[in-house]
N, C-alpha and C positions, 0 to 999 in steps of 0.2 A: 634476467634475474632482478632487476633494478626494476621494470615496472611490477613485479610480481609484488615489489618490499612494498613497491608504493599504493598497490590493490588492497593489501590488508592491512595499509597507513589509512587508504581511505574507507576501509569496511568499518575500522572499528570508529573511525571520526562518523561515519553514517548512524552506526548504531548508538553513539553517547550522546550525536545531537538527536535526533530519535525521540531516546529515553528522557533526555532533560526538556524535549517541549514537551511531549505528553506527560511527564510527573510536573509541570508547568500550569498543563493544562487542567490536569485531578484536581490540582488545589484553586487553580481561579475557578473552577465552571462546579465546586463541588461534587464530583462524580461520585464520591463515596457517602456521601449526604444521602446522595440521590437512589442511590445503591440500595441501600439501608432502606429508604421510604419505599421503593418498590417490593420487597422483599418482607415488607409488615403485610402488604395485603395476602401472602401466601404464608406465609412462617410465622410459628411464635417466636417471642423474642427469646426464649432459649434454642431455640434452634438458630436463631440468626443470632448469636454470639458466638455460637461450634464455630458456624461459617465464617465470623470473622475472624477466632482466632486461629483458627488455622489458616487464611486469609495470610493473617500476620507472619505465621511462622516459616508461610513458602513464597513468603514476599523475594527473598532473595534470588530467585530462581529467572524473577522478570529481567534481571542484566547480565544474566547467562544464556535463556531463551531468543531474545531481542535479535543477537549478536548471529544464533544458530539461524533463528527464518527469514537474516539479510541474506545470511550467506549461500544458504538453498536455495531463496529466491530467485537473487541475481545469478548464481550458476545457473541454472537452468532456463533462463530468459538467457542470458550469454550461447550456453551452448545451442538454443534453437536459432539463434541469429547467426553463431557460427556456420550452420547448416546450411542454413540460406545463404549465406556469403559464400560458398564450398560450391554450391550447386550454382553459382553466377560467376566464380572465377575461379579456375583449376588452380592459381599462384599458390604456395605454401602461405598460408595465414595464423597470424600469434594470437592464441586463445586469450592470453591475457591483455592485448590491448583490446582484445573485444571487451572483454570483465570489466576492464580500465574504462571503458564507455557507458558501461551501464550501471555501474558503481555510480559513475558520476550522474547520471542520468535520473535516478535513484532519490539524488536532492530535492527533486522536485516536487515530490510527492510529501516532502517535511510543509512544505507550502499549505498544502492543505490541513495539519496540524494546526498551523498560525490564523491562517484563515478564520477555522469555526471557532477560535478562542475567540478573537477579534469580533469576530458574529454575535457570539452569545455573552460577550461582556461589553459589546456596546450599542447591541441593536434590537436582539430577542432574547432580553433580561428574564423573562418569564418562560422558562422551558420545565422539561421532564425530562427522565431519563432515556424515552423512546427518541426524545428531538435530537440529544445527543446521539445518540446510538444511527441513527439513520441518517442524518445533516452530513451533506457531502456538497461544497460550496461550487457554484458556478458547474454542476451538473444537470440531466434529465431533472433528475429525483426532483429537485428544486422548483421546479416547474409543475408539473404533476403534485407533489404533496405523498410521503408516504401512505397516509391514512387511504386515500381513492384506491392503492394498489392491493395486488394480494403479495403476501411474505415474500412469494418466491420473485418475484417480478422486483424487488426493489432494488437487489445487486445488480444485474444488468442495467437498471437505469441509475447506480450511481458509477456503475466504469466510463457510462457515454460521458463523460466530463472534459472541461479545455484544458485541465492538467493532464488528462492521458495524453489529450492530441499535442501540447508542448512535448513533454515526454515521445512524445515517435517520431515528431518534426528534427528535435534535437540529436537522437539517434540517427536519424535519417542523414542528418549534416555530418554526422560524426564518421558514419558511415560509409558515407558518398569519399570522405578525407581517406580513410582508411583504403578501400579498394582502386584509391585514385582516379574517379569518376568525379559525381557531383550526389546533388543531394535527390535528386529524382532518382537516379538509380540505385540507393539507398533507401530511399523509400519504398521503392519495388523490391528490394530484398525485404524491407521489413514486412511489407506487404503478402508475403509470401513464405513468410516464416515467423514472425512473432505475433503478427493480427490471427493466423489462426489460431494460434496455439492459445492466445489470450479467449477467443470465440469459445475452444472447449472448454476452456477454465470455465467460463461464465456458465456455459451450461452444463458443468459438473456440480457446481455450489447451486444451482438451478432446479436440479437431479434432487440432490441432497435436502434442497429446504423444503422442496414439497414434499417427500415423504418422509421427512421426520419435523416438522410444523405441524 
């Protein structure tokens, strides 16, 4: 019961740091400036007023949303890892220190938040809203250039990134603690339960952008 209090001590501490670097981030990198500028070469400016005021009116829904697709996320990355750990050791295993590991795990991905703030306010001052949109730090993408690729190709090359591989190292260690083994064999659980289930993800949003792109 005590780590369960302290899974949605740390869901909701996920979700406010979250929210507080990306409305961090809106205001140093001007996102909404930038919004607006894209949005002149399709709309007239009454139509991109609609859009903003209603923009304004269901603003509040972003720190009710946030909170809901940590907490589907991480379930369902939890319960595929739990599968894999089920299928490598018959012991009775607590779903919630699985959670408890990938909540925490979870932080690391606020990193790259910080990162393309840090990026774009002190190194590539001159962006758009596509560099925003697609900058994924210390990834594929970064290397390649989105512009060379085609739409659908650009997620798969910003997940190959060194914050996922922290993020499965880290599991892996947490993991290896948890089944009372080590970090290799934790890795072969992740390996065999959350690496594929991330492979179809990629290639469902894969599915997805080429036929409606």
């Amino acid at each position: 019961m005590k780590i369960k209090k302290t899974n949605y001590l740390l869901l909701l501490l996920l979700s406010s740091v979250s929210i507080i670097v990306s409305k961090a981030g809106n205001n140093l990198l001007n996102v909404e400036e930038l919004y607006y500028q894209s949005l002149t070469v399709h709309l007239t400016s009454q139509q991109i007023e609609r859009i903003l005021e209603v923009q304004k009116k269901i603003k509040w829904l972003y720190y009710i949303i946030v909170p809901i697709i940590t907490l589907i996320k991480t379930m369902i990355i939890s319960s595929v890892i739990y599968v894999g750990i089920m299928l490598f050791d018959s012991r009775k295993m607590n779903f919630n220190l699985v959670w408890h590991y990938v909540l925490k795990a979870e932080f690391i991905f606020i990193l790259v938040s910080i990162f393309k703030i840090v990026w774009f306010c002190c190194f590539q001052t001159n962006y758009n809203l596509k560099d925003l949109q697609y900058f994924y730090p210390l990834s594929a993408l970064n290397i390649t250039g989105y512009k060379r690729l085609e739409v659908w190709f650009i997620y798969p090359f910003q997940v190959i990134n060194l914050f996922e591989l922290l993020y499965v190292i880290y599991l892996g260690f947490e993991i290896g603690k948890l089944t009372e083994t080590n970090t290799d064999q934790g890795l072969k659980i992740l390996g065999l339960s959350y690496v594929p289930a991330l492979f179809l993800w990629v290639a469902t949003v894969m599915f997805f952008t080429l036929n409606y792109s």
